[in-house]
C-alpha angles and dihedrals in degrees: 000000000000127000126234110206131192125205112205119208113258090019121105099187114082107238114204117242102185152306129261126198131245100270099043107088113198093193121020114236130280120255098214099177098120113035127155121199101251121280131165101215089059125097106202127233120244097261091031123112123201105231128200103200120198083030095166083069103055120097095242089055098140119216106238090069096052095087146036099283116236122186100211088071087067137084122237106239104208091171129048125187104205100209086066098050102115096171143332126222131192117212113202100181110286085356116095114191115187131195119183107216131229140193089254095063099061114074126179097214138151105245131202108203103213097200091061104029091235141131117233109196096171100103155156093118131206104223103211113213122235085242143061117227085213143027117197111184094195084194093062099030092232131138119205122197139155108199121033093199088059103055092041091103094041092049115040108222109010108112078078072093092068100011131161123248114256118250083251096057086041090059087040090056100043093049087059109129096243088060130091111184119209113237082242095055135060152113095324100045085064116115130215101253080044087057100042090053094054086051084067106050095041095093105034088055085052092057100050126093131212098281098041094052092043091052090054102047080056083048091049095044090051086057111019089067088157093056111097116229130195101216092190095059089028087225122129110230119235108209097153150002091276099058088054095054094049077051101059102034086056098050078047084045101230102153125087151166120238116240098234111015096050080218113143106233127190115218104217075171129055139161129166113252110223 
C-alpha cells in the first residue's frame, strides 16, 4: 500500500487522502540517469533532473520527512475544499513525490468513466499531473526537481537558492563606480531576472580585487560593443534592461570566442567542469 497526502494551506498538520494498492502508481518513476547538483546559472537538459544531495541537512527540510512515515499518525481528510489545497504529495515507502496544485488543476465537470460506464457528477476534480514537481528519495537523502520555482511552496525557503537581490543590493550595484545610469533608468526600473542576476554577481564582484575587476570591465567592452561607454568618466551607461543584463553576464563572463571558428558565443548555460 502507498499513501496519497494533501497540505492545506494555513495548516500546518498532513491530512490522508487515500490508499492506493500496490499496483496503482500515482506518479511513474524517475529516470535519474542524468542529474546535475543545482545551480542557478544552468539551464537542464530535457531528460536532466536538478538534485539537492544531503537534503536532511538543508534549512527548507521539511518534518515530515524526518522520520519513517506512518499512516496511522495521520487524519483522514473526506472533504476537501479546493481553494485550500496548497500541494499533494505520494509516499511509496522510503519515495516522496510532490505536486503543487493550481486552480487550474481543479475542474468541476461532469465525467463519464469509461471503465465502469458510468457518469460521476461530484465534482469538483483534482487533475493530477504526469509528473512530480519534486522527488525526494528519503534512502539517499536527495531531493530532483526540475523547476525551483515549482517546489517554492512545497519547500520554505528554498527559492534562497535563486533568490532576487534586495532593492538595497540593487541600489548597491548600480552605485558601483564603472556604471553611469541614464535619467530614464534606475533602481525601479530593475526587473526581476535583472535582479536575480545581480544576485549572482554580488558577491563575486565583492571578491574580486583592482586588477581583477579591471581585467573584467576590458573583458565586457571587448564583448559588450553595444554598450555605450563614456571613456572620459570610464563608467558604462545603463539606459535599459538590456544593457543590465549584457552587464551582468560580462562581470559573470559569459561571453566567449570559439577556438576554431573565431565566432563570439553567449553562454545562457553554464556550469564549472571539474
Amino acid at each position: 500500500m502507498s499513501d496519497l497526502m494533501v497540505k492545506l494551506k494555513g495548516d500546518q498538520d498532513y491530512k490522508k487522502v487515500l490508499n492506493l494498492d500496490d499496483d496503482t502508481a500515482l506518479f511513474p518513476s524517475y529516470d535519474i540517469t542524468y542529474t546535475t547538483e543545482y545551480d542557478p546559472k544552468y539551464i537542464l537538459e530535457e531528460e536532466e533532473y536538478f538534485t539537492l544531495t544531503h537534503f536532511s541537512q538543508k534549512p527548507y527540510f521539511i518534518d515530515i520527512l524526518e522520520r519513517e512515515f506512518s499512516d496511522v499518525e495521520y487524519n483522514t481528510l473526506n472533504e476537501i475544499k479546493e481553494s485550500k489545497i496548497e500541494y499533494i504529495f505520494w509516499i511509496d515507502e522510503l519515495k516522496y513525490y510532490f505536486q503543487r496544485v493550481t486552480p487550474s488543476q481543479i475542474v468541476e465537470r461532469k465525467i463519464i468513466s469509461l471503465k465502469k460506464n458510468k457518469l460521476i457528477q461530484d465534482g469538483p476534480s483534482l487533475i493530477v499531473k504526469d509528473e512530480a514537481d519534486a522527488f525526494y528519495n528519503r534512502e539517499s537523502d536527495t531531493l530532483y526537481f526540475r523547476n525551483l520555482n515549482a517546489i517554492k511552496s512545497i519547500f520554505p525557503g528554498i527559492d534562497f537558492l535563486f533568490r532576487e537581490a534586495t532593492k538595497e543590493e540593487v541600489e548597491e550595484f548600480l552605485s558601483q563606480d564603472f556604471i553611469k545610469l541614464d535619467s530614464d533608468y534606475g533602481v525601479d526600473s530593475v526587473k526581476t531576472y535583472n535582479r536575480k542576476r545581480i544576485g549572482l554577481v554580488s558577491d563575486l564582484l565583492n571578491q574580486m580585487d583592482k586588477d581583477q575587476l579591471d581585467n573584467t570591465l576590458d573583458y565586457v567592452r571587448k564583448y559588450c560593443e553595444d554598450l555605450k561607454f563614456d571613456a572620459k568618466e570610464q563608467k558604462f551607461i545603463l539606459e535599459s534592461e538590456g544593457d543590465l543584463k549584457s552587464l551582468v553576464f560580462g562581470i559573470d563572463q559569459r561571453f566567449y570566442t570559439t577556438e576554431v571558428s573565431g565566432e563570439k558565443r553567449l553562454a545562457n548555460s553554464v556550469t564549472k567542469i571539474t
